[in-house]
N, C-alpha and C positions, 0 to 999 in steps of 0.2 A: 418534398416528401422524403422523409427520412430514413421509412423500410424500403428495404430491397424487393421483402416478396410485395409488398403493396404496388412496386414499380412495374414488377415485371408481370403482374396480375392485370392492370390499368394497358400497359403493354403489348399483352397478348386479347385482352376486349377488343383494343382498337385497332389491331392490325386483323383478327378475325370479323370484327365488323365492316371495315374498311372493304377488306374482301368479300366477303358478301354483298356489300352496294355494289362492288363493280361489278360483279356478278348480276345484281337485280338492276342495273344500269345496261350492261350487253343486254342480258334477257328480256330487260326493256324494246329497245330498238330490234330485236331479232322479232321479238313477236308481232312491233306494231307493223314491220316488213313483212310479216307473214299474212297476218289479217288483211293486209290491203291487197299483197299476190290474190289471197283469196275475192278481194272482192273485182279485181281484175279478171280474174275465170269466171266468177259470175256475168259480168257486163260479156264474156266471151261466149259463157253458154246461150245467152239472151241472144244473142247477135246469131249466130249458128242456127237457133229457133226462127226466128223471126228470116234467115235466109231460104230458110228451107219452110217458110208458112209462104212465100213470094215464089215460089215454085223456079223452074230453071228459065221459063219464061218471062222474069219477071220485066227484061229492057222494053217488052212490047205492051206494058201495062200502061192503062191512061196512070197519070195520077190519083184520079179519085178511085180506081182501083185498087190501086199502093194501097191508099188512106184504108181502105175496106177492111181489105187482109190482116193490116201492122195493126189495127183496132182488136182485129178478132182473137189474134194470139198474143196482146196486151193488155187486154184488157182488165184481168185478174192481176196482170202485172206492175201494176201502174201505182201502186202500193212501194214498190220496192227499186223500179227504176225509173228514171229520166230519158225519153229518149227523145232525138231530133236528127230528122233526118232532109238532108240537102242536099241540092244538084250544084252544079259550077255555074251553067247558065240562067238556072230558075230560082236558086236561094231554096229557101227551106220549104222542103212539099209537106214534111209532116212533123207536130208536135203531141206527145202523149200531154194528156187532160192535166197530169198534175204539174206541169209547163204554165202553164195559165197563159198560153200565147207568145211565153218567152223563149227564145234559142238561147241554149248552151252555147260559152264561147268556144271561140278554135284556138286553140296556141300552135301555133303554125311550128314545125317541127320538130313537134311533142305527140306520142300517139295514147301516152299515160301521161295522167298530169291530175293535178287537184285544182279544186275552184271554189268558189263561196258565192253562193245566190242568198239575196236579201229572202227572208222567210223560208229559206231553206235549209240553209249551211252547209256543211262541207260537203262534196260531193266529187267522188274517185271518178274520172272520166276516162273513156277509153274510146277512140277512133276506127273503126274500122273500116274498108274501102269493099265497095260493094259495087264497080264500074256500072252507068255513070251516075251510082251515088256513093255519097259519104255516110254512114249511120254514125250515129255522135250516142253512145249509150252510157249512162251516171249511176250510180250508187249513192246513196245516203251513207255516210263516216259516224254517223252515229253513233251507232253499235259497236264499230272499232273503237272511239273516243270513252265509251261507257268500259266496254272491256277494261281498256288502258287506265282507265280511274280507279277503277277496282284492284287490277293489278299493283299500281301506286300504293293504296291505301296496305294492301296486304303484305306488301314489299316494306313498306313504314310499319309497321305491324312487327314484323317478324324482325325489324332489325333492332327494334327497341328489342324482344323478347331476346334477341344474340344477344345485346351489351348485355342485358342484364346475366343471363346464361353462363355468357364465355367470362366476366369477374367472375361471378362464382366459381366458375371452376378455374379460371386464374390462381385466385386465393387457394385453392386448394389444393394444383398441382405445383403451386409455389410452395407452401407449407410443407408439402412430401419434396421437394428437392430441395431446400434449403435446411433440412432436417438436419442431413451432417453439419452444416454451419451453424444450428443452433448449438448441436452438442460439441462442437470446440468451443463458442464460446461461451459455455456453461465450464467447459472444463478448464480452459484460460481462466477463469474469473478468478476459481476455487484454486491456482497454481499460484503459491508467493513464496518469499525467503522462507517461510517455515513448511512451506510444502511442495519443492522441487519433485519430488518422486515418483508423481500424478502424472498420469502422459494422458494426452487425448486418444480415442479409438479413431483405429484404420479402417475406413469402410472396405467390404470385399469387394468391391467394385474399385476397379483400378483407372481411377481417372483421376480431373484436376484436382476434386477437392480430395482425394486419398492421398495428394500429393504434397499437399497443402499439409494434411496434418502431419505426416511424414517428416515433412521440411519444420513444421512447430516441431515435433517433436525431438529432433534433433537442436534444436535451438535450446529447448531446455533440459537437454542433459549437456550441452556444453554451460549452461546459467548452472547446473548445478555443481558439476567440477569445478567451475569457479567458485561459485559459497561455500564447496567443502576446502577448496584450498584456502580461502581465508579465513575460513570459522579456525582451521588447521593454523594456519598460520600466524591468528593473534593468540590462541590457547598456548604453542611451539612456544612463540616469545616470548608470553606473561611467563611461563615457566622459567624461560631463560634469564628474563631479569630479575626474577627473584630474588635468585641469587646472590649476584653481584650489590643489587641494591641494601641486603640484607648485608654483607661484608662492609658495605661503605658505610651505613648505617653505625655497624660494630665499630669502626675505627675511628667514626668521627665522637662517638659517644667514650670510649678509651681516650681521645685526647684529651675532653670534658673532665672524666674524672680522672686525671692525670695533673691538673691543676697548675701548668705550668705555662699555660697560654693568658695572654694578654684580655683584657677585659674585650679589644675590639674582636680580636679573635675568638673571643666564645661567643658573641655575638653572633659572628657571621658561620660560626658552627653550628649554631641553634636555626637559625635561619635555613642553616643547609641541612637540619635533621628535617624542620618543618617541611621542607621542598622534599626532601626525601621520602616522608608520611603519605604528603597528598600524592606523589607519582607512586607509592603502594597502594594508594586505596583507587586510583584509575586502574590498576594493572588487575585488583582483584576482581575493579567491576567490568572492564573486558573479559575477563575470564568466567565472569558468571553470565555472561551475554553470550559469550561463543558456547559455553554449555548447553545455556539455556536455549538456542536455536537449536541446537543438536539435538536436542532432549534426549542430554542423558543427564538430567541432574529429576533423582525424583523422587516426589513430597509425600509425605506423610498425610494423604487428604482423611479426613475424618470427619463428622458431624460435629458443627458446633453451634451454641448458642450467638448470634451477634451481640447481645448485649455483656455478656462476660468477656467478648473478646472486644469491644472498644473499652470497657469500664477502665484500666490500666492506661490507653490511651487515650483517652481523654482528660485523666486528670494530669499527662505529662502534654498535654495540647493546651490547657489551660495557662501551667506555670510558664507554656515556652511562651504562648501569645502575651501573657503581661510583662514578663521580662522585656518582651520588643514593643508595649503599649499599646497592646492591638486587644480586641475581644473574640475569645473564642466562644462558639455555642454549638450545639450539637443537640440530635433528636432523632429517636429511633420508633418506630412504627412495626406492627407486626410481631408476629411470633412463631418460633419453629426455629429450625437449626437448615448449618448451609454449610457444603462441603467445602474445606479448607486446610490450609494449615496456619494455624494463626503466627505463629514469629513472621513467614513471608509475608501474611496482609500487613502485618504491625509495621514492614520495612515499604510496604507501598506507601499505608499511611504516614507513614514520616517523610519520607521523600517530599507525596503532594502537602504536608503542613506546610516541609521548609521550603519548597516553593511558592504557597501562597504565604508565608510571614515576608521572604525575600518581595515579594510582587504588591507590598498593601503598603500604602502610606499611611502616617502616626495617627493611632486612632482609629484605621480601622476597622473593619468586624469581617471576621472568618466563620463561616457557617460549614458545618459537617453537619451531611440528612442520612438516615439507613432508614430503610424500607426492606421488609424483607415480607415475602408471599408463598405463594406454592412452586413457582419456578424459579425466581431471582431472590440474592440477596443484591439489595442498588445501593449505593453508596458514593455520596457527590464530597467534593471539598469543593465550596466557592469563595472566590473573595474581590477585593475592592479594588486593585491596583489595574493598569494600565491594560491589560486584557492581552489578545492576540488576536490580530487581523485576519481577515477569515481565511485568506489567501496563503499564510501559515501555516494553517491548521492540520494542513494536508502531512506535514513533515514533523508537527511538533514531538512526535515519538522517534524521531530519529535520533541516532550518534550525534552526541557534539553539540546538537542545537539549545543555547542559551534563551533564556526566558529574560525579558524586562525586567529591571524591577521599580519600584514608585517611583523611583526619582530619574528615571531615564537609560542609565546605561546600564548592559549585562550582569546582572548579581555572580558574584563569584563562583565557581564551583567547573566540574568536568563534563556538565551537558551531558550525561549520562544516565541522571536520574529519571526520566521519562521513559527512557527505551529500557531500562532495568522494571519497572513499574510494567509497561509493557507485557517483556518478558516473563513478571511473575503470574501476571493473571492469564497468558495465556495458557500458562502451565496449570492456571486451576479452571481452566476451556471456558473462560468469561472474556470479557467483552471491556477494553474502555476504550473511551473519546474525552474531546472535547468542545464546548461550546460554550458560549455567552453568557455570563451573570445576569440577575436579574434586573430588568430594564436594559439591558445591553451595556452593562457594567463591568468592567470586571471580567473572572474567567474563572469555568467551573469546568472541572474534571469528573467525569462519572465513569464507573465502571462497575460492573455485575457478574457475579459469580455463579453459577446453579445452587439451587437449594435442595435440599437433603429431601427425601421422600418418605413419609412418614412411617414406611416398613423398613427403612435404611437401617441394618444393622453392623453394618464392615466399613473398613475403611477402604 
């Protein structure tokens, strides 16, 4: 069982029902102790009666005297007791009528005890000495045993009616004490690289779990003077290298047109401008990522048509797919406008082309869908190449991470196009991923933007 409060709701049922059995378990045994004390003062009061109906004289009595008397003030009683009464030398001088001629046994020193007579059943026996006789007087256990059944059933009764009860209120007074734990982790969930600055709430109650968040919270204000010292840290640098890259840049391009270097040597100068290029265009795309988590770089959002702002890209989607032999097509749905700024979509959508023209083997076909409604503008680029394993998927917007392409190994490039793409849509508070081509082909990137509201007038 995987909730907490489910555990400890199940938890607290069965340990208040548990207790309550052993409860209706002692109360068991106490009362059936009790009921039999009782029917031992009955056989006591009987015997009291019937000593005092034999008068003080009773040693001078024939027998059939005895029989007289013990009939007279039993006779009503013979409903509710057993009686048998014996001498040591003469055995039994008297049985009451519901006896049917049988004596009660003797358990020889026992003066309480139980017995079982055939067409009888149980019956609480008690001895009492009456010199020189024994009176032997029974109870029927009936009425104890009827009790006790009834007590059973109500006892089974009422414990079903606890489980069910104490869950209830299990669930319930789990849900109020787990309440601080749902709101850290509501508030955990909503806390990532782009929004350190969230702290979870301190309950006023100063216990574990106040302690807990305290200690979360401290956790993430050291997470976040870390991401501000790196965000700091690669902006610091791209600045720093600017510079210098820009000098080398100058000096290698003066040697060029200075024309006095060797064929090999302009070669390997050209090559060193090209390396020079591509570590410019990483340094300006860290630098618009450390921005861009910062948010302090900001857009121009406005209300625009989707279809004016693909029309320009698509027909430079077109020319790039057949130049690489691929097919491009595209299809737009819907109408109304979606808050954006179109140069940054136009650099999303180029990114995701030139990773799916890098990702598609010869031939091909690259599909781009827009869909745009009352809340979303959605917009997929899918295509046909080697896909990403779903196990991936989780990090494919990270730093650095290379993308497949048809033919097997990593397509060139600085793994930064995806976390740039990222960055710009969350700056237009949309939403991408990705997931599976169709038939599980392949790999389609979607992402969506909010759309404009029909009274939208500002930017």
């Amino acid at each position: 069982m995987k909730s907490i409060g489910a555990r400890l709701a199940l938890w607290y049922a069965s340990a208040a029902t548990v207790t309550l059995a052993c409860l209706f378990v002692a109360g068991y045994y106490l009362l059936e102790g009790y009921l039999i004390h009782g029917l031992d003062l009955l056989n006591q009061s009987e015997f009291a009666q019937i000593r005092a109906h034999l008068g003080p004289d009773y040693r001078d009595l024939s027998p059939a005297v005895i029989n007289q008397r013990i009939r007279e003030t039993t006779n009503f009683a013979s409903v509710l007791f057993y009686i048998d009464i014996r001498t040591r030398g003469h055995g039994t001088i008297f049985y009451s009528n519901n006896l049917h001629g049988r004596s009660l046994p003797d358990l020889r020193g026992k003066s309480r005890y139980l017995i079982r007579l055939p067409d009888v059943g149980l019956l609480r026996v008690g001895e009492f000495p009456l010199p020189p006789y024994e009176v032997i007087l029974a109870t029927s256990e009936t009425q104890v045993d009827g009790v006790m059944e009834g007590y059973s059933e109500v006892c089974v009764a009422l414990l079903v009616l606890m489980l069910g009860m104490s869950t209830a209120i299990g669930f319930g007074l789990s849900r109020v004490a787990l309440r601080p734990v749902r709101l850290i982790r509501e508030t955990a969930s909503r806390i990532g690289s782009d929004n350190l600055s969230e702290r979870i709430p301190v309950p006023a109650v100063q216990d574990e779990i106040a302690d807990l968040a305290q200690l979360l919270n401290a956790m993430f204000e050291r997470l976040e003077d870390s991401f501000r010292n790196v965000r700091r840290f690669a902006a610091d640098a791209s600045h720093e290298l600017k510079t210098p890259l820009s000098l080398a840049r100058l000096h290698a391009e003066k040697l060029l047109a200075n024309g006095t270097l060797s064929a090999d040597n302009e070669e390997e100068i050209l090559t060193l401008l090209e390396d020079l290029s591509r570590l410019n265009g990483t340094i300006d795309e860290l630098l618009f990522l450390s921005r861009a988590e910062a948010r302090s770089i900001t857009l121009q959002l406005a209300p625009h048509d989707p279809a004016t702002v693909l029309a320009s890209f698509n027909a430079d989607a077109e020319v790039l797919a057949e130049h690489r032999g691929l097919v491009f097509s595209f299809t737009h749905e819907g109408t109304g406008r979606a808050i954006c700024e179109p140069r940054w979509l136009r650099r999303v959508l180029l990114n995701l082309l030139s990773n799916a023209v890098n990702a598609s083997p010869p031939g091909g076909r690259i599909e781009l869908r827009s869909v745009i409604d009352r809340e979303f503008w959605r917009m997929s680029i899918e295509d046909e190449g080697p896909g990403v394993p779903e196990t991936e998927r989780a990090h494919i917007f990270d730093r650095f991470v290379r993308l497949r392409s048809a033919s097997g190994p990593d397509h060139e490039g600085t793994g930064l196009g995806l976390a740039i793409c990222r960055g710009i849509i969350d700056l237009h508070r949309g939403r991408i991923h990705v997931e599976s081509g169709h038939g599980g082909r392949g790999l389609r990137v979607v992402f969506e933007i909010p759309a404009a509201d029909p009274s939208y007038t500002g930017a």
